[in-house]
N, C-alpha and C positions, 0 to 999 in steps of 0.2 A: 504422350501423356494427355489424358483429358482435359478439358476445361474444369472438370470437379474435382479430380485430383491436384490439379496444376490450384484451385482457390485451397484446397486442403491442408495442400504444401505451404500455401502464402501463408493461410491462417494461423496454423502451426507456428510457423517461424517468424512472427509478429507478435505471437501470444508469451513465447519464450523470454525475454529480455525483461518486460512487468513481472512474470511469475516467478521469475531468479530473483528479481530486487526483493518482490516482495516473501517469500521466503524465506530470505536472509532479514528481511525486518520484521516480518512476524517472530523468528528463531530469537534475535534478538529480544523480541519483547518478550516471549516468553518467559527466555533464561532473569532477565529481570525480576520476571512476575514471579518467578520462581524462590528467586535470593529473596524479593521482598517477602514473600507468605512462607515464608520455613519457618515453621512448629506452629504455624495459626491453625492448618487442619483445613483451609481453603482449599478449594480444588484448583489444580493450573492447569493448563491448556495442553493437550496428547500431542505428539510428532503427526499424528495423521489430520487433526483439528488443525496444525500451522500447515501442513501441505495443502491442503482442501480450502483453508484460507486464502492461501497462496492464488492459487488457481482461482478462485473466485474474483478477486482482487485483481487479477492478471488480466482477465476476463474483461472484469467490468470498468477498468481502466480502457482498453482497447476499442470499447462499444461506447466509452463516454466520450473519449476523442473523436468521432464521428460526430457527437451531436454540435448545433452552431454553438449553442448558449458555451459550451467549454472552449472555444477555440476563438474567444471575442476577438483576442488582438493581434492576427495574424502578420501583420503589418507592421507594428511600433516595435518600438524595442523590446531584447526577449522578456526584460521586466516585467512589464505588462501581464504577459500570459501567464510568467511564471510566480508573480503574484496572485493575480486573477485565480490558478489553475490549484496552486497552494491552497489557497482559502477555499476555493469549493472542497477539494478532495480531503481535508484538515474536518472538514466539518460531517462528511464523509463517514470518514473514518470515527471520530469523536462518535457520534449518532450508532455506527457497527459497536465501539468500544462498550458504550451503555446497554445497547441491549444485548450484546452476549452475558454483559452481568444480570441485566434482566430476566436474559429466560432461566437461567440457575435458581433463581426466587420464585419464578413464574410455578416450576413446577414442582416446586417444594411447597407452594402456600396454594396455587390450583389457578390462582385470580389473580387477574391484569391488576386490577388494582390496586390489590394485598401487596403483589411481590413490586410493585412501586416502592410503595408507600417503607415496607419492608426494607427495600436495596436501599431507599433515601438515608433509613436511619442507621443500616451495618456497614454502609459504604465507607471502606478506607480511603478518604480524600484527597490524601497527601501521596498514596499508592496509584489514585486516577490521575492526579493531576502531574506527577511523573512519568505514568506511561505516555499520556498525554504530548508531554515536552521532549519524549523521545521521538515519538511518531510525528511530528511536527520536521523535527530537524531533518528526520528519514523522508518524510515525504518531498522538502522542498529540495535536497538532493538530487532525490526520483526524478520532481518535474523541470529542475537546473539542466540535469546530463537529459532526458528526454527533449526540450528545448532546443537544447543545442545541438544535435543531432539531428533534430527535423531542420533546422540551418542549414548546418556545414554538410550534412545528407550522412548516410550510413556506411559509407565508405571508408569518408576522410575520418567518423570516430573510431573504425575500425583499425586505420594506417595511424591515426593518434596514439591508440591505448597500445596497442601489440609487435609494429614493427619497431625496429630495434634505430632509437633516434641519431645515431651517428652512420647507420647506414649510405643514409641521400647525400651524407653530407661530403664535399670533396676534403 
């Protein structure tokens, strides 16, 4: 196998485990978004808008883990990071949350401005700040078992979650 192949393969199967979480937390947030806006006439989010999310999100989790600024406290306890990593990636996400509602106003009124000023005053609040406190709970899950897994390495979560626990045992 080549050396490009052989980074392909790496790429691939590092990109997999972000794109699965997040998938299932985008699915999740939809089906929400969904219960919450029945009979408002609000548009919800397509299965191909959460796949594409997905992957996006899988993506740009994998490229942020590279940078120093995410990875301060490789050292201290997992807390640290998985605080630290929380709060960046919460705020993240919050920041993606707003302007997907943005650009739906954006090209309905044509202006940046407009469709602000617009989503300020139709914005269901109580709808953002629930999706909000899902995504929050999802994310710090994400970066808990991410965490501990860059620890105990990818093995031992893999003999963790799937071998069957009375096997080893005499």
């Amino acid at each position: 196998m080549s050396k490009l192949s052989e980074k392909i393969k790496e790429e691939f199967l590092a990109l997999i485990p972000p794109t699965i979480f997040f998938l299932i937390t985008l699915s999740i947030v939809a089906i929400v978004r969904v219960l919450m806006l029945k009979g408002t006439g609000i548009a919800v989010s397509t299965p191909v808008q959460v796949a594409l999310g997905a992957l996006i999100l899988g993506k740009a989790v994998l490229l942020a883990d590279m940078l120093p600024l995410i990875n301060r406290y490789p050292d201290k306890p997992l807390m640290y990071n998985v605080g630290w990593k929380t709060a960046i990636y919460v705020v993240v996400a919050t920041l993606l949350h707003y302007l997907e509602r943005l650009v739906d106003f954006w090209r309905a009124t044509g202006s940046f401005a407009a469709a602000n000023e617009r989503l300020l005053a139709e914005m269901i609040w109580p709808h953002f700040w629930a999706i909000e406190i899902i995504l929050v709970v999802l994310i710090f899950n994400y970066v808990v078992m991410h965490e501990l897994s860059r620890v105990v390495g990818p093995a031992t979560m893999r003999e963790i979650f799937f071998r069957n626990p009375h096997a080893a045992r005499p």
